[in-house]
Biopython code that builds the backbone (N, CA, C, O; Angstrom):
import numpy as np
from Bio.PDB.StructureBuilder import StructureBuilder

atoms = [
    (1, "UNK", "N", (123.061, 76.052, 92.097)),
    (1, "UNK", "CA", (122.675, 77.294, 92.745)),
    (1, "UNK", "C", (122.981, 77.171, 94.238)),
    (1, "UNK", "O", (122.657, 76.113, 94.776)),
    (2, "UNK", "N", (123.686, 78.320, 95.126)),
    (2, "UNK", "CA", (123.970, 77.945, 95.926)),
    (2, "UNK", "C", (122.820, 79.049, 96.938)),
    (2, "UNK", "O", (121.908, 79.801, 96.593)),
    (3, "UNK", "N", (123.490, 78.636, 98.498)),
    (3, "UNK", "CA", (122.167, 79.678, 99.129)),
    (3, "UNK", "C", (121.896, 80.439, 98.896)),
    (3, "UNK", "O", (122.412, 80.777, 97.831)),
    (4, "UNK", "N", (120.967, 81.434, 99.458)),
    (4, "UNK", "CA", (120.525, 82.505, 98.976)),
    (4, "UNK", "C", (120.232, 83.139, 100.297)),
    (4, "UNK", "O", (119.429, 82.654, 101.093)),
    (5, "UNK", "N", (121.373, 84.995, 100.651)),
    (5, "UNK", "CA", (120.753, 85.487, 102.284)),
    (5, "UNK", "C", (120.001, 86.448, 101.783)),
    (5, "UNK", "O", (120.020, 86.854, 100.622)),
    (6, "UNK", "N", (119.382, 86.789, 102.596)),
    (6, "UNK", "CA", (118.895, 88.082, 102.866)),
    (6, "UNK", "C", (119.310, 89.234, 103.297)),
    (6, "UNK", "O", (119.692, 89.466, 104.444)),
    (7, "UNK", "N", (119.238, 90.149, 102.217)),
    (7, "UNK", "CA", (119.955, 91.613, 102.348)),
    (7, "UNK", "C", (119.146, 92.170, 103.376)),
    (7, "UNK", "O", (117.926, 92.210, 103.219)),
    (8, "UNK", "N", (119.777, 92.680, 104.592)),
    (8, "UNK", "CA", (119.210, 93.695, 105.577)),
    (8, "UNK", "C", (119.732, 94.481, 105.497)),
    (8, "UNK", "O", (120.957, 94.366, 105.536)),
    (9, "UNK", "N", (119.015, 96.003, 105.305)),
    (9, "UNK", "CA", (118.748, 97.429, 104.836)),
    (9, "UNK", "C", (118.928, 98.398, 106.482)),
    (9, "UNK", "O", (118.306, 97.979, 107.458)),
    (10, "UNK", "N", (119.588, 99.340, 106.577)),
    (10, "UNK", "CA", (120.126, 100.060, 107.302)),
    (10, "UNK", "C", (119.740, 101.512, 107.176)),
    (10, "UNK", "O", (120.442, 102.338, 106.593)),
    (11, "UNK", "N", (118.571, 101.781, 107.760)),
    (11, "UNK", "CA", (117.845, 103.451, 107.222)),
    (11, "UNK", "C", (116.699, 103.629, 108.173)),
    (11, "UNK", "O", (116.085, 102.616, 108.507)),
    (12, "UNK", "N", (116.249, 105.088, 108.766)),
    (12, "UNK", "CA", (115.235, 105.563, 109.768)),
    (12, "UNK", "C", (114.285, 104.460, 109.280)),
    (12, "UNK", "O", (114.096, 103.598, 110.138)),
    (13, "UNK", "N", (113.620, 104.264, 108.084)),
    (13, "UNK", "CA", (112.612, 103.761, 107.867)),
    (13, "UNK", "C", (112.862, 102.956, 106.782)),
    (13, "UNK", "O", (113.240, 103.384, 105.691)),
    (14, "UNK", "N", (112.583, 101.338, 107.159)),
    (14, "UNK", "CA", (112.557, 100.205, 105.915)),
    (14, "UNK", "C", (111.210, 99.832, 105.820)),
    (14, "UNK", "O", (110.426, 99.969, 106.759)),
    (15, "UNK", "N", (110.818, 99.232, 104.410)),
    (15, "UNK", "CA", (109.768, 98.815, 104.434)),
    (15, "UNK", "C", (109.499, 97.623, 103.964)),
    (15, "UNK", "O", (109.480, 97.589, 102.734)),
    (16, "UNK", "N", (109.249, 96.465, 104.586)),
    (16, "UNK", "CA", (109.248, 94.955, 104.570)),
    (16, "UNK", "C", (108.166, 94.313, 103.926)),
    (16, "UNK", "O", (107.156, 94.937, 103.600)),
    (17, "UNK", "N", (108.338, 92.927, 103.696)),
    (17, "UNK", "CA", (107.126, 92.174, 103.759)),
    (17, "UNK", "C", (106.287, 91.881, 104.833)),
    (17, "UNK", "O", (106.626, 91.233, 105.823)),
    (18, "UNK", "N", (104.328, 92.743, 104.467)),
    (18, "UNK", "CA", (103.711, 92.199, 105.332)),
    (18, "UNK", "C", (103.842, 90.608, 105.751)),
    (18, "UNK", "O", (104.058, 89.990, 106.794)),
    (19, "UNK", "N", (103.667, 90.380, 104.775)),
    (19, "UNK", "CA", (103.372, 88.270, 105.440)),
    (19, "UNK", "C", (104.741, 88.067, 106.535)),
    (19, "UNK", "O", (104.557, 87.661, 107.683)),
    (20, "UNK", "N", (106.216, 88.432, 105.969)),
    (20, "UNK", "CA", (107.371, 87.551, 106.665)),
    (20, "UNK", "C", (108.305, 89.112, 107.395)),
    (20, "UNK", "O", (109.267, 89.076, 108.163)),
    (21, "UNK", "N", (107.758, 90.088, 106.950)),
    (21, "UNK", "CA", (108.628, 90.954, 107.113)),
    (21, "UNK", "C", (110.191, 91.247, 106.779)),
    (21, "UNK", "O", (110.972, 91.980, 107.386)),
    (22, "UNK", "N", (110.404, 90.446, 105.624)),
    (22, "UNK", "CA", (111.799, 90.667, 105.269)),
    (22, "UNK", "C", (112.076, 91.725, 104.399)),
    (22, "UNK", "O", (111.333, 92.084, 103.486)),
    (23, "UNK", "N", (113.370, 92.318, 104.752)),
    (23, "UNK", "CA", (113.060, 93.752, 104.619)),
    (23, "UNK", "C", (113.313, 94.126, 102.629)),
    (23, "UNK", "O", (114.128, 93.492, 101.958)),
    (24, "UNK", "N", (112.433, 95.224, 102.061)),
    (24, "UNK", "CA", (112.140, 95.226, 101.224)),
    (24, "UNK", "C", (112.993, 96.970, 100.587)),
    (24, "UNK", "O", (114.026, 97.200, 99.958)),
    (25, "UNK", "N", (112.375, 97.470, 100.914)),
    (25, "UNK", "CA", (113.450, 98.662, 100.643)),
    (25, "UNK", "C", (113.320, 99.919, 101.925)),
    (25, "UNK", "O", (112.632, 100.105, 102.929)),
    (26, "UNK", "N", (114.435, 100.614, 101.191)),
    (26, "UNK", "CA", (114.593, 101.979, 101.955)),
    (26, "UNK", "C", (113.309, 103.212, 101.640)),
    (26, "UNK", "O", (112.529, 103.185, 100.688)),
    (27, "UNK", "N", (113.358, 104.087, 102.556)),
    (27, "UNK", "CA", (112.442, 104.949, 102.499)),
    (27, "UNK", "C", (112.694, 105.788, 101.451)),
    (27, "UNK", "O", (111.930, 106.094, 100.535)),
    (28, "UNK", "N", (114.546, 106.367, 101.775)),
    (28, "UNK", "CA", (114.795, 106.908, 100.898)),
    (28, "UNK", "C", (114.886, 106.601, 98.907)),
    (28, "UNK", "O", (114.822, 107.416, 97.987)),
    (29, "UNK", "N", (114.988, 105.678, 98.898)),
    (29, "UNK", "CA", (114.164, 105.009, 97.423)),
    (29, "UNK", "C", (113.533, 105.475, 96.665)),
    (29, "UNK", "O", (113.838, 105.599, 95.479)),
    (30, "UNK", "N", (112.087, 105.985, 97.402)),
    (30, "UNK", "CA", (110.922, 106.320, 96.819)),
    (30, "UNK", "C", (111.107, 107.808, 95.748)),
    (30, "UNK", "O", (111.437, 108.986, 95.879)),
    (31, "UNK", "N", (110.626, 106.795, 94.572)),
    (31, "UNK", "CA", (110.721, 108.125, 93.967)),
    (31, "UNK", "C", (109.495, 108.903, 93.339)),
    (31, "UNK", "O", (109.586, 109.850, 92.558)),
    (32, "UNK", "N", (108.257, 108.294, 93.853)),
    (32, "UNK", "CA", (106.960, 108.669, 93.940)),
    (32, "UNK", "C", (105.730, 107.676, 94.387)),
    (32, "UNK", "O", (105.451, 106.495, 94.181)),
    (33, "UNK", "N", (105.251, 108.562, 94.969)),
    (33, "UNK", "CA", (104.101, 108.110, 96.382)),
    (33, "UNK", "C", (102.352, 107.985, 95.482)),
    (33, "UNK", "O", (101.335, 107.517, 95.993)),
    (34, "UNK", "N", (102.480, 108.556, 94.079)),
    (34, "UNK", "CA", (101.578, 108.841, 93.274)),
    (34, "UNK", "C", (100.927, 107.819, 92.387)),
    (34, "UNK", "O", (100.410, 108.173, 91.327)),
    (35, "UNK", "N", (100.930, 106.584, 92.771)),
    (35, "UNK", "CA", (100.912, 104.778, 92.343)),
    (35, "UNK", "C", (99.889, 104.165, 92.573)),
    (35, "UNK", "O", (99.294, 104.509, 93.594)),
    (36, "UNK", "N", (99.305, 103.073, 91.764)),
    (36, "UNK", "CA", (97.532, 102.551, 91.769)),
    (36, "UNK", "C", (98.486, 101.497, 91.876)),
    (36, "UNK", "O", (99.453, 101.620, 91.125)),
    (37, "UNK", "N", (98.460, 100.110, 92.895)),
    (37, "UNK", "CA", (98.073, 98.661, 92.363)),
    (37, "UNK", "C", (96.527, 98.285, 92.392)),
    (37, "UNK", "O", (95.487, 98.942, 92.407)),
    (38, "UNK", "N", (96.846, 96.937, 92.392)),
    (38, "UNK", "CA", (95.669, 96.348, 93.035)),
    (38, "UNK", "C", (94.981, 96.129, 93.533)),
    (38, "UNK", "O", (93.834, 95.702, 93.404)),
    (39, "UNK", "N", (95.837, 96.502, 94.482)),
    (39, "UNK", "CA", (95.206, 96.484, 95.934)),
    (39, "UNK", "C", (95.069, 98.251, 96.284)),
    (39, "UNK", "O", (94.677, 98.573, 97.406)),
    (40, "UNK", "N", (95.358, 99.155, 95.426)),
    (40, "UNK", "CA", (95.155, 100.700, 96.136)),
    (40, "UNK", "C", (96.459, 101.294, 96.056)),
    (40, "UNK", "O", (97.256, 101.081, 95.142)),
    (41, "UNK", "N", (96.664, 102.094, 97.104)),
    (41, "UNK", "CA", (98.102, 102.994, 97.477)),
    (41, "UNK", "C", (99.489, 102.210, 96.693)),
    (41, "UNK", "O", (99.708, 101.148, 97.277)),
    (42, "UNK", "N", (99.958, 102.322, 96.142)),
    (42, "UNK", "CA", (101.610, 102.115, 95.660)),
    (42, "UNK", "C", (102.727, 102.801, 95.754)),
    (42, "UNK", "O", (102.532, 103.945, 96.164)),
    (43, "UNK", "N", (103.813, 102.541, 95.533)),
    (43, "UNK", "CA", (104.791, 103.400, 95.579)),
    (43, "UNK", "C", (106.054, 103.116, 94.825)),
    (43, "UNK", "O", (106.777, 102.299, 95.396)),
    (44, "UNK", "N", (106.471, 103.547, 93.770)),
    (44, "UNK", "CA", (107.573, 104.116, 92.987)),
    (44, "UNK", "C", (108.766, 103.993, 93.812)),
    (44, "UNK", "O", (108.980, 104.982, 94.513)),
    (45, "UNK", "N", (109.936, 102.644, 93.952)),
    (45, "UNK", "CA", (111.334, 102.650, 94.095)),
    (45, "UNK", "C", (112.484, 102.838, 92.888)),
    (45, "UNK", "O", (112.124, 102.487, 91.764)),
    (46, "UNK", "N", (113.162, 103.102, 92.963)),
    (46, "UNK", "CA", (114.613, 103.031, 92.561)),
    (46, "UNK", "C", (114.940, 101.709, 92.468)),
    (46, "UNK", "O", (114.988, 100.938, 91.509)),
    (47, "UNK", "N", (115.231, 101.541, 94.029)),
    (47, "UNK", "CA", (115.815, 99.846, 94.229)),
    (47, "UNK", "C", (114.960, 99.338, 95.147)),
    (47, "UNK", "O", (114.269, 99.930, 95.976)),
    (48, "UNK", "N", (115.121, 97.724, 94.824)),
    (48, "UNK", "CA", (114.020, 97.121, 95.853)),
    (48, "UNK", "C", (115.155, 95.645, 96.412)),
    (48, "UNK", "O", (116.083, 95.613, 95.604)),
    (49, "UNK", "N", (115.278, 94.826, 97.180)),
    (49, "UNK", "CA", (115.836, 93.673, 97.724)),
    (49, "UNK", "C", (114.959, 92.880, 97.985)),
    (49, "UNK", "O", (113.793, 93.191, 98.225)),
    (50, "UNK", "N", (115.514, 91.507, 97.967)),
    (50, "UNK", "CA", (115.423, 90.097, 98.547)),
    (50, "UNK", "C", (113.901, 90.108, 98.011)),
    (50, "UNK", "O", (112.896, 89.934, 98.700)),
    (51, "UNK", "N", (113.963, 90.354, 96.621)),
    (51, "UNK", "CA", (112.580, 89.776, 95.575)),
    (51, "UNK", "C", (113.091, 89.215, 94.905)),
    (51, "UNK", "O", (114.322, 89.180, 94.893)),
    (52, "UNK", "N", (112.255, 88.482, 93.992)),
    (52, "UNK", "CA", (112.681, 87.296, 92.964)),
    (52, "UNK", "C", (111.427, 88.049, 91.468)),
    (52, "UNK", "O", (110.210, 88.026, 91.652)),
    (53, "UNK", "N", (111.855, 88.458, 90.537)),
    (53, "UNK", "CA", (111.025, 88.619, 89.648)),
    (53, "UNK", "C", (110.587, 87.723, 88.429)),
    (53, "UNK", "O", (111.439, 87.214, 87.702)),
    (54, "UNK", "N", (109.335, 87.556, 88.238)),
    (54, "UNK", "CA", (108.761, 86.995, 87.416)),
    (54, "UNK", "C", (109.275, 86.806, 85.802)),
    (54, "UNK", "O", (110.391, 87.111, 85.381)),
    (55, "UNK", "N", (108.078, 86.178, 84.960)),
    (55, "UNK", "CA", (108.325, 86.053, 83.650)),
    (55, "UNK", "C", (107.741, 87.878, 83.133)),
    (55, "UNK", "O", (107.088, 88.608, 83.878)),
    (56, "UNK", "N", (108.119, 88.183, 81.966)),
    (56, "UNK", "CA", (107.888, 89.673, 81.336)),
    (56, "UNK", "C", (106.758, 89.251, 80.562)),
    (56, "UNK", "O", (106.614, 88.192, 79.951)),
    (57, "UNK", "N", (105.809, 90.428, 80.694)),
    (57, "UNK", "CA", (104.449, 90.565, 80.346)),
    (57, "UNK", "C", (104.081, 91.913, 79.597)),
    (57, "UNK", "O", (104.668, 92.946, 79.922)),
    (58, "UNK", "N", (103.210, 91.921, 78.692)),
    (58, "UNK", "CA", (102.790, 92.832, 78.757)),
    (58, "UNK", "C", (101.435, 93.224, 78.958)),
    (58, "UNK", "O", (100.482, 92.488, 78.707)),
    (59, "UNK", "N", (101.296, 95.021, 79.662)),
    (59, "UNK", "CA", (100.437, 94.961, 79.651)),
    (59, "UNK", "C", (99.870, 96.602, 79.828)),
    (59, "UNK", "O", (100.495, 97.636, 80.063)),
    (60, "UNK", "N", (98.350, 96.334, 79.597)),
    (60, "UNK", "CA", (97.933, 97.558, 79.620)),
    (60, "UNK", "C", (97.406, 98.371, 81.050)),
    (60, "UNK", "O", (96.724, 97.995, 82.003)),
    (61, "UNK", "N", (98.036, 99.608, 80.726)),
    (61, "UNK", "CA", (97.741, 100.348, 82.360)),
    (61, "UNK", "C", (97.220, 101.119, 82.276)),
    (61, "UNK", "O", (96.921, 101.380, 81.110)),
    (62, "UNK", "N", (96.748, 101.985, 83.238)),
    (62, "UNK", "CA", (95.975, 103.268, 83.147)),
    (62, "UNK", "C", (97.089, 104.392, 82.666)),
    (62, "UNK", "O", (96.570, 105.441, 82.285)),
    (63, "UNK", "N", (98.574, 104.348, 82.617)),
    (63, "UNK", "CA", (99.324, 105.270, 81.684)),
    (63, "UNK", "C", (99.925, 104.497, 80.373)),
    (63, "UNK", "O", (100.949, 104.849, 79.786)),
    (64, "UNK", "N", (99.277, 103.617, 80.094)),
    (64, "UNK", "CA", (99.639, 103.027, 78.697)),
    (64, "UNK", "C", (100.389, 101.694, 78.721)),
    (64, "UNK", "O", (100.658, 101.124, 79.779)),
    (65, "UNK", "N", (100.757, 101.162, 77.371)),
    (65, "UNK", "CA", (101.507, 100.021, 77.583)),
    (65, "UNK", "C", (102.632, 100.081, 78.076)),
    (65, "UNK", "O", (103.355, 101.059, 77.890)),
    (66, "UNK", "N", (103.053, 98.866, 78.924)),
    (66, "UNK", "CA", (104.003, 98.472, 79.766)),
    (66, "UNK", "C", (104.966, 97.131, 79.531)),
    (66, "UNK", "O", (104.127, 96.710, 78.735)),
    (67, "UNK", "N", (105.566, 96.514, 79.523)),
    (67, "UNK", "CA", (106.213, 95.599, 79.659)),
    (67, "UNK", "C", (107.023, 95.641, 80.971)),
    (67, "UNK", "O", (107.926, 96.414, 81.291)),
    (68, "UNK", "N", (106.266, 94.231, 81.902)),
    (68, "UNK", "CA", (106.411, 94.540, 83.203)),
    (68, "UNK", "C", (106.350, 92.970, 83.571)),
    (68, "UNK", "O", (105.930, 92.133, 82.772)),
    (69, "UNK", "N", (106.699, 92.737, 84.545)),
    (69, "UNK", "CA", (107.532, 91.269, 85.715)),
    (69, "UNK", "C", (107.233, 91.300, 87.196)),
    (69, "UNK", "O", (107.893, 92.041, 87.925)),
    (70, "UNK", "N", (106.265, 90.528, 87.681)),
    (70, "UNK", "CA", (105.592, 90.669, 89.080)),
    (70, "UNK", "C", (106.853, 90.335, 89.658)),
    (70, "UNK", "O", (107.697, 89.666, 89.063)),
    (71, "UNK", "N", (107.017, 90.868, 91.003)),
    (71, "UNK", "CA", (108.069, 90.520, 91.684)),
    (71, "UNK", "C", (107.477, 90.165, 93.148)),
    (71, "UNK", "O", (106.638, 90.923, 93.633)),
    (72, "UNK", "N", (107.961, 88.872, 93.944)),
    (72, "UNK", "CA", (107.539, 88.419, 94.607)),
    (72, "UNK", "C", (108.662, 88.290, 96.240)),
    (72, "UNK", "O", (109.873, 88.148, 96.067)),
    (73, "UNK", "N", (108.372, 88.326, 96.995)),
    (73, "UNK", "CA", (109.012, 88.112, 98.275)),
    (73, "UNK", "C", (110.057, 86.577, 98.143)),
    (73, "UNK", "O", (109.678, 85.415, 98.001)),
    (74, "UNK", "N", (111.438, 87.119, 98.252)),
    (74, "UNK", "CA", (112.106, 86.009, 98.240)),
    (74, "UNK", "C", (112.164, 85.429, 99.327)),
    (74, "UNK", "O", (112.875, 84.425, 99.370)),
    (75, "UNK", "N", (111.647, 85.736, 100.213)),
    (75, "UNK", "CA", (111.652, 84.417, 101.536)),
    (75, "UNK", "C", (110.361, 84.088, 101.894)),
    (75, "UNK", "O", (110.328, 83.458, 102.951)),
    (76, "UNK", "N", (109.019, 84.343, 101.261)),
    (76, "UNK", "CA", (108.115, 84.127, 101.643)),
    (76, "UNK", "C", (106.934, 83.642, 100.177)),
    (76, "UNK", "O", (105.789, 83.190, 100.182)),
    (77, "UNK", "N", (107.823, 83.981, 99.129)),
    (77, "UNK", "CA", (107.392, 83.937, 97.968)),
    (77, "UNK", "C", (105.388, 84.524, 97.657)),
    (77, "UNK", "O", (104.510, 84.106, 96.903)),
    (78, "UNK", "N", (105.446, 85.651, 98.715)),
    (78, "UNK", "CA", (104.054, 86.509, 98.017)),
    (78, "UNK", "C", (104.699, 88.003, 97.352)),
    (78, "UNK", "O", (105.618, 88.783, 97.603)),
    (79, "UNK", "N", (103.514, 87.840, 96.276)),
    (79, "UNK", "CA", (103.860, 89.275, 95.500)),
    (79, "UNK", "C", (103.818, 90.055, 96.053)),
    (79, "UNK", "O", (103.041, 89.919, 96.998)),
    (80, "UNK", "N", (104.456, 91.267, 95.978)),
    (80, "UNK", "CA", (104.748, 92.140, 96.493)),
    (80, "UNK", "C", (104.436, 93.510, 95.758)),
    (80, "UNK", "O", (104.064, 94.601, 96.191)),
    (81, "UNK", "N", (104.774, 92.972, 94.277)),
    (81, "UNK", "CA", (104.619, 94.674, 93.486)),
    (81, "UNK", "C", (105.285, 93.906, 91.941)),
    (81, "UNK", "O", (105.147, 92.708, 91.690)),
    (82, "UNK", "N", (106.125, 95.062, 90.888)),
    (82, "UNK", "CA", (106.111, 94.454, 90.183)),
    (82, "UNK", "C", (107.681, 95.496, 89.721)),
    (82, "UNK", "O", (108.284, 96.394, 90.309)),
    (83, "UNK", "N", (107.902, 94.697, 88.203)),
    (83, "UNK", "CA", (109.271, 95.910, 88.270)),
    (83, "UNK", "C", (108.833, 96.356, 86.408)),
    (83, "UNK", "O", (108.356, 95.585, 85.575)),
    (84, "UNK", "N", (109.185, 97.772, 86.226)),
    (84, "UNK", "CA", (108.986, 98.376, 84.546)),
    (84, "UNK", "C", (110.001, 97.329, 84.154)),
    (84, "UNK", "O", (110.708, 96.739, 84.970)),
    (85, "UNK", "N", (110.019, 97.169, 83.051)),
    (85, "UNK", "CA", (111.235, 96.437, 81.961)),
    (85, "UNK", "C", (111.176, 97.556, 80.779)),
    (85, "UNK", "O", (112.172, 98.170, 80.399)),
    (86, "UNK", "N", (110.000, 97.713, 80.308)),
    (86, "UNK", "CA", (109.845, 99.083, 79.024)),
    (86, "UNK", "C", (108.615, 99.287, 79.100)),
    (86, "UNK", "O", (107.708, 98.514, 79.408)),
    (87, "UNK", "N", (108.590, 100.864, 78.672)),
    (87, "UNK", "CA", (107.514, 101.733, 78.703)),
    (87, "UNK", "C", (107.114, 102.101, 77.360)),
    (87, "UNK", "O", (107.710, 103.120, 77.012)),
    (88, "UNK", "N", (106.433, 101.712, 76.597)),
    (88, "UNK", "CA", (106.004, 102.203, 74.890)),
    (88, "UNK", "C", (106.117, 104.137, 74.802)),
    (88, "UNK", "O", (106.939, 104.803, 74.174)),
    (89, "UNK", "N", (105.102, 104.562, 75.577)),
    (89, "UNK", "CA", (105.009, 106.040, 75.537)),
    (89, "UNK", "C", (106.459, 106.468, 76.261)),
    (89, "UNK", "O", (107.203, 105.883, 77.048)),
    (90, "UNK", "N", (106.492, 107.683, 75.655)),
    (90, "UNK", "CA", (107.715, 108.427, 75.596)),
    (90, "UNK", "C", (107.799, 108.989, 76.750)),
    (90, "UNK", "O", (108.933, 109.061, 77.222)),
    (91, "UNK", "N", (106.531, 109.612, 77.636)),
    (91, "UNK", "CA", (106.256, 109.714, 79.305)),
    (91, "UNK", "C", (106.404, 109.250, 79.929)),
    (91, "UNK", "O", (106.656, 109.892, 80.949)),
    (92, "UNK", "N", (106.428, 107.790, 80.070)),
    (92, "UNK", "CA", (106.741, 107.312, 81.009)),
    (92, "UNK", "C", (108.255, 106.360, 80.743)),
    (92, "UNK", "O", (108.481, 105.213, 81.127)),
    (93, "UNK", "N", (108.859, 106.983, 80.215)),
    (93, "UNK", "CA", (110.641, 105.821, 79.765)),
    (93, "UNK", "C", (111.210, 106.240, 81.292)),
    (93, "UNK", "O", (112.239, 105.594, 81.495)),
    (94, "UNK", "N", (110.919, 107.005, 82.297)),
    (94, "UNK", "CA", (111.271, 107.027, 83.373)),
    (94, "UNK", "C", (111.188, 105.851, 84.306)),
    (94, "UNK", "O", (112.035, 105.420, 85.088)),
    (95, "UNK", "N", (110.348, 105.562, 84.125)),
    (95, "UNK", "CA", (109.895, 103.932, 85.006)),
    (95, "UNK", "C", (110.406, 102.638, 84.453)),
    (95, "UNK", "O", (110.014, 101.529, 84.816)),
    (96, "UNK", "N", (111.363, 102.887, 83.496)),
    (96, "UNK", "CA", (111.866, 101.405, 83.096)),
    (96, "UNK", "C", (113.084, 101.463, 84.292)),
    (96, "UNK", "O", (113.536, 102.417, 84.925)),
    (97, "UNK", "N", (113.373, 100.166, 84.309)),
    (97, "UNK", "CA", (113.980, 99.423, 85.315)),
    (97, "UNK", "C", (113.672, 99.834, 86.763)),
    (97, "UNK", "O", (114.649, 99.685, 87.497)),
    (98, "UNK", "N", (112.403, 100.385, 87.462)),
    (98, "UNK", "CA", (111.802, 101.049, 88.407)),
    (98, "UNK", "C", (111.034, 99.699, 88.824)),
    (98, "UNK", "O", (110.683, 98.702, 88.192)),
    (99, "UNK", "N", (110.910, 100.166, 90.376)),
    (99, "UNK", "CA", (109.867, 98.943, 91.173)),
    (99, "UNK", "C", (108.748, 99.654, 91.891)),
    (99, "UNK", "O", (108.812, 100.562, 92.720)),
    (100, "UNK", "N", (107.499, 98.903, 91.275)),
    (100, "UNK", "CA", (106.489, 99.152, 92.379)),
    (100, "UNK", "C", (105.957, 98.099, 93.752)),
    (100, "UNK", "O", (106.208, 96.902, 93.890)),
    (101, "UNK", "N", (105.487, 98.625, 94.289)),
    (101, "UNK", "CA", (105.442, 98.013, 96.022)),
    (101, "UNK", "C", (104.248, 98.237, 96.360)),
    (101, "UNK", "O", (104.079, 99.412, 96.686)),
    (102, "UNK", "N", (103.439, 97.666, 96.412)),
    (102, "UNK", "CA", (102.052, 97.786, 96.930)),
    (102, "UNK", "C", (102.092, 98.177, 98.306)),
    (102, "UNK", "O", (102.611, 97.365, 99.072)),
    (103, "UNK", "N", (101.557, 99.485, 98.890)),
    (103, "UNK", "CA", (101.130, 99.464, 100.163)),
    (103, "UNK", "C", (100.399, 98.426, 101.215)),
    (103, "UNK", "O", (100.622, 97.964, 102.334)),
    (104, "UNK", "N", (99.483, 98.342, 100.279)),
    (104, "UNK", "CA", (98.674, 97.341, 101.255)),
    (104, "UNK", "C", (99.428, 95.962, 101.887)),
    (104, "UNK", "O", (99.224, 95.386, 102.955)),
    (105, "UNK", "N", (100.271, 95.700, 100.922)),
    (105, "UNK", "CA", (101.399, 94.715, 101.032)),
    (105, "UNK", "C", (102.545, 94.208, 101.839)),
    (105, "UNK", "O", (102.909, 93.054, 102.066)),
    (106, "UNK", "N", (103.409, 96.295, 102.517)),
    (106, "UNK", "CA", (104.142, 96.316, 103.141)),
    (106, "UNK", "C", (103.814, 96.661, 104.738)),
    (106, "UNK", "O", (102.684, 96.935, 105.143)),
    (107, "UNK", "N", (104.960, 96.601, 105.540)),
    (107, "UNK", "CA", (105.118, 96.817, 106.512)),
    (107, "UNK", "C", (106.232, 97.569, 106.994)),
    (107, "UNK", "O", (107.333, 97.472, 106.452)),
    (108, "UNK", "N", (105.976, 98.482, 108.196)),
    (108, "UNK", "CA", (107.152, 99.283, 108.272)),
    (108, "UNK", "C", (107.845, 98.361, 109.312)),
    (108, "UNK", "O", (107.127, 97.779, 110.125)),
    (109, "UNK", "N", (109.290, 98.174, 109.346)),
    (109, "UNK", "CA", (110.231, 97.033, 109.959)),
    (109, "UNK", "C", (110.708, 98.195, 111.062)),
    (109, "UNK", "O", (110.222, 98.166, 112.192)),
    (110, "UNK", "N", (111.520, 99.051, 110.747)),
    (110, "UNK", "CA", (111.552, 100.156, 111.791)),
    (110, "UNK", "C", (110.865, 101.390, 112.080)),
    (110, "UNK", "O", (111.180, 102.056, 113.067)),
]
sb = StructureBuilder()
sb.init_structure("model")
sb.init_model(0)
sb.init_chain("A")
sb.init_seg("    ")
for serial, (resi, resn, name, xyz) in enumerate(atoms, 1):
    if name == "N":
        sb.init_residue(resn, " ", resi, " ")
    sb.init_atom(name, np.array(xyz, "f"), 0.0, 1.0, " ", f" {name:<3s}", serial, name[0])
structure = sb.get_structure()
């Protein structure tokens, strides 16, 4: 395995890792602001960078079963949020291959 850089993101507003601030995604991304983690406020990407995702889990959510992979800060290695892999209910097949991002988590870089 050879190094590994860090993708830096080019947009009015990025949103990084609190702990290291490396940058995490674009504003424009978001494809809903309407998200529970753990910690509270979340938010619905498209695409996310310079994470490393976990082993696949499943599990149960407040919109049903999930099969889902914590994804963690690749230069600082704290979680960050997590990514869909598959959605059982037929409502939510929108969120497979989708990332969530904990608010409480991020930071705005610009």
């Amino acid at each position: 395995m050879g190094l590994s850089y860090n993708v830096y993101l080019n947009s009015h507003k990025i949103y990084g890792c609190k702990n290291c601030k490396a940058h995490l995604a674009n504003h424009e991304d978001i494809i809903s602001r309407n998200f529970r983690g753990q910690h509270g406020k979340a938010y619905l990407f498209n695409s996310v960078v310079n994470v490393t995702s976990g082993d696949a889990s499943e599990r149960h959510m407040t919109t049903g079963r999930h099969i889902v992979r914590d994804i963690t800060c690749r230069q600082c290695n704290e979680t960050v949020g997590w990514k869909y892999d598959k959605a059982f209910e037929a409502s939510e097949k929108y969120k497979e291959g989708k990332y969530i991002l904990e608010a409480e988590l991020l930071c705005n870089v610009t």
